[in-house]
C-alpha positions as CSV (number, residue, x, y, z in Angstrom):
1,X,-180.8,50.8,-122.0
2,X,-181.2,47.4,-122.7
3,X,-184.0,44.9,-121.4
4,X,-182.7,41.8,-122.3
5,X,-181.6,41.4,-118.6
6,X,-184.7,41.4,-117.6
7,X,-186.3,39.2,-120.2
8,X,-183.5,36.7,-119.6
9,X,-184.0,37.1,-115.4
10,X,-187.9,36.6,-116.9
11,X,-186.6,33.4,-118.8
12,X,-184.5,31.6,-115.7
13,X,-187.4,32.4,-113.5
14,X,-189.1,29.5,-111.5
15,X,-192.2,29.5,-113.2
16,X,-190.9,29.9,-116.6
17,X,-188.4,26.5,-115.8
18,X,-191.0,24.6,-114.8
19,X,-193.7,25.4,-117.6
20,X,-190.5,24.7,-120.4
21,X,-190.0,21.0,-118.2
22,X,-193.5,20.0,-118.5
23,X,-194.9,18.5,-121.4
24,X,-198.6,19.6,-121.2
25,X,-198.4,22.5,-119.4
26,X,-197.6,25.4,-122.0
27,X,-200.2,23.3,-124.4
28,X,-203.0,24.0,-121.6
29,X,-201.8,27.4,-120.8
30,X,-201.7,28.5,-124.7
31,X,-205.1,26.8,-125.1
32,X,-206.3,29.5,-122.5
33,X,-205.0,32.0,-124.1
34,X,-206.2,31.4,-127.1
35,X,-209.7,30.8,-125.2
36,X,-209.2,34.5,-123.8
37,X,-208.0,36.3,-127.1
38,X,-211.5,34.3,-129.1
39,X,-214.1,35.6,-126.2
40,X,-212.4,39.4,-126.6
41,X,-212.6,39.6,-130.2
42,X,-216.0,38.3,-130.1
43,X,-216.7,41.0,-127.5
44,X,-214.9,43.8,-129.3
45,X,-216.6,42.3,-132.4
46,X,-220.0,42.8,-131.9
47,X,-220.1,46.1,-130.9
48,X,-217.4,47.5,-133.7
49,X,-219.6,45.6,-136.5
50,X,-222.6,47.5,-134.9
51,X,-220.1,50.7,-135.7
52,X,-219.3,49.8,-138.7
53,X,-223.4,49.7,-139.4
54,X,-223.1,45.9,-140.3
55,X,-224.9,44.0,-137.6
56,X,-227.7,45.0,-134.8
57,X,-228.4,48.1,-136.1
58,X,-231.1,48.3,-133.9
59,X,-229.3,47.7,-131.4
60,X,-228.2,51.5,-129.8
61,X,-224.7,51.3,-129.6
62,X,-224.0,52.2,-126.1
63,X,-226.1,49.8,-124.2
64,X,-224.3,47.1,-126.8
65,X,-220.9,48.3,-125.6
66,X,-221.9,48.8,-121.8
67,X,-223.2,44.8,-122.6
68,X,-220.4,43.3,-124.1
69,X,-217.9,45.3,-121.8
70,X,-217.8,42.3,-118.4
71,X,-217.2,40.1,-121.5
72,X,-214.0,42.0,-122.8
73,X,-212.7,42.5,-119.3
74,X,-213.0,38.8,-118.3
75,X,-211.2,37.6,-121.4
76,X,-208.7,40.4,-120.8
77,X,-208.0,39.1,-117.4
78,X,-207.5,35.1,-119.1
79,X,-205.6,36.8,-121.4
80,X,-203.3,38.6,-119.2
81,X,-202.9,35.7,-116.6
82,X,-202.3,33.3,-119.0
83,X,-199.7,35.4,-121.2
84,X,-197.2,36.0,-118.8
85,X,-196.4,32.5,-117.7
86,X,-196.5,32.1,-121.6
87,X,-193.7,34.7,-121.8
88,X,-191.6,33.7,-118.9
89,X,-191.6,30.8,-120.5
90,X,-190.1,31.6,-123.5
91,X,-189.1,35.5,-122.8
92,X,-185.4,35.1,-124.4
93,X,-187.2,34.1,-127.7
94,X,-189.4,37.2,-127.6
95,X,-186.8,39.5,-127.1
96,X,-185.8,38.7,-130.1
97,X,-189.0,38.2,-132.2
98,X,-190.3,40.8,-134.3
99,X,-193.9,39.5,-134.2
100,X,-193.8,40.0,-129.9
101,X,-192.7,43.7,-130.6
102,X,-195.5,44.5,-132.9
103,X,-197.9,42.4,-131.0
104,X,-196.8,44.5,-127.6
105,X,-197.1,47.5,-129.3
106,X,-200.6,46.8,-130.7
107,X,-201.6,45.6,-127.2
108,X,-200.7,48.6,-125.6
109,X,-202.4,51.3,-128.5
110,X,-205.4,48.9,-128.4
111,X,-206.0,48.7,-125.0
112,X,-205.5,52.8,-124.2
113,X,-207.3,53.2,-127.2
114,X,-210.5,50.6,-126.2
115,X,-210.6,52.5,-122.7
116,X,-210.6,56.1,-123.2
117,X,-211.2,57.1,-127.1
118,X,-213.7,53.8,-128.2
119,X,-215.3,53.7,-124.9
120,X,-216.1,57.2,-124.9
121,X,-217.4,57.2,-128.4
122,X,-219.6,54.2,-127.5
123,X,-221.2,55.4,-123.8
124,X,-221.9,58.9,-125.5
125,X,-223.5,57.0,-128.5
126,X,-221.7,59.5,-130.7
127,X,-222.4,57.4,-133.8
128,X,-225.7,58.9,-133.7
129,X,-225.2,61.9,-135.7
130,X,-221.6,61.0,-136.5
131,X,-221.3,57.6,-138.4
132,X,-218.5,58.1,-139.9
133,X,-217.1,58.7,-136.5
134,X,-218.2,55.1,-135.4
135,X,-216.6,53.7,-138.9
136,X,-213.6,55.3,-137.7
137,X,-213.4,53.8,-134.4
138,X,-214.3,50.4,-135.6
139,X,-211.5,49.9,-137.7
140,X,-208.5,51.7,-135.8
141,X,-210.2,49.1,-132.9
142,X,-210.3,45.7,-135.2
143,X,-207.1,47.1,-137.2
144,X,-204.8,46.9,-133.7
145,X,-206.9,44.1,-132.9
146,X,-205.5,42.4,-135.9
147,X,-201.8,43.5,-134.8
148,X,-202.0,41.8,-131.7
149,X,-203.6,38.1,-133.2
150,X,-201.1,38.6,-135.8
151,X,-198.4,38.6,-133.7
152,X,-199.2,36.4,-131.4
153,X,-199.9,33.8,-133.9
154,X,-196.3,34.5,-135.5
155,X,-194.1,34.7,-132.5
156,X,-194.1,30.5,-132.5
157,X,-192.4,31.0,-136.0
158,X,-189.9,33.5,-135.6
């Protein structure tokens, strides 16, 4: 089963017209984006660097995460509301593009990954007694991270 008719319904949708017509609208919708993806790094950031044992260390972990969490779910929501007109905009394109593939696919692992696995390990404060466990989870977190900037930043190329 192919989804190209539906990224190409996606593509000759109303919204996705008008944002290719205008000049400046993409530009300011991108630039929100981009605003989203900065403010959930920096919330993802701060508590996998306490993981990782390189910043706040004594900060507890879980009050950290339970902190930055409002932050990451904000920015998620920019993120999410500001990525689809994005993609109806140029959905044809992305069908196509290697970089959206691996950028979906790092969006989805990241995000059931931040919200059951990460999020237990940070509320339990299983870092603890289990560093290495926290090490863990920091990287697999900022390593799909990583995935998802990377492909969003190359889908404009490919």
């Amino acid at each position: 089963m192919s989804l190209l008719p539906f990224f190409q319904w996606c593509y000759d949708s109303a919204i996705g017209e008008a944002i290719r017509e205008s000049t400046w609208v993409f530009p300011v919708i991108e630039a929100a984006h981009l605003l989203g993806l900065g403010l959930t790094i920096g919330a993802v950031l701060i508590v996998d660097l306490r993981l990782l044992g390189v910043g706040l260390r004594r900060q507890p972990v879980a009050p950290l995460a339970i902190a930055a969490e409002p932050w990451m779910l904000g920015s998620l929501a920019v993120m999410f509301s500001s990525g689809i007109p994005l993609f109806l905009s140029e959905a044809t394109k992305c069908y196509y593009s290697f970089p959206f593939w691996v950028k979906m696919t790092c969006l989805l692992l990241v995000l059931v990954f931040t919200f059951t696995f990460r999020r237990h390990v940070t509320r339990a404060d299983l870092t603890a007694k289990r560093p290495l466990l926290g090490r863990v989870t920091a990287l697999i977190s900022l390593g799909l991270w990583f995935g998802v900037a990377w492909g969003g930043r190359w889908i404009g190329f490919s």
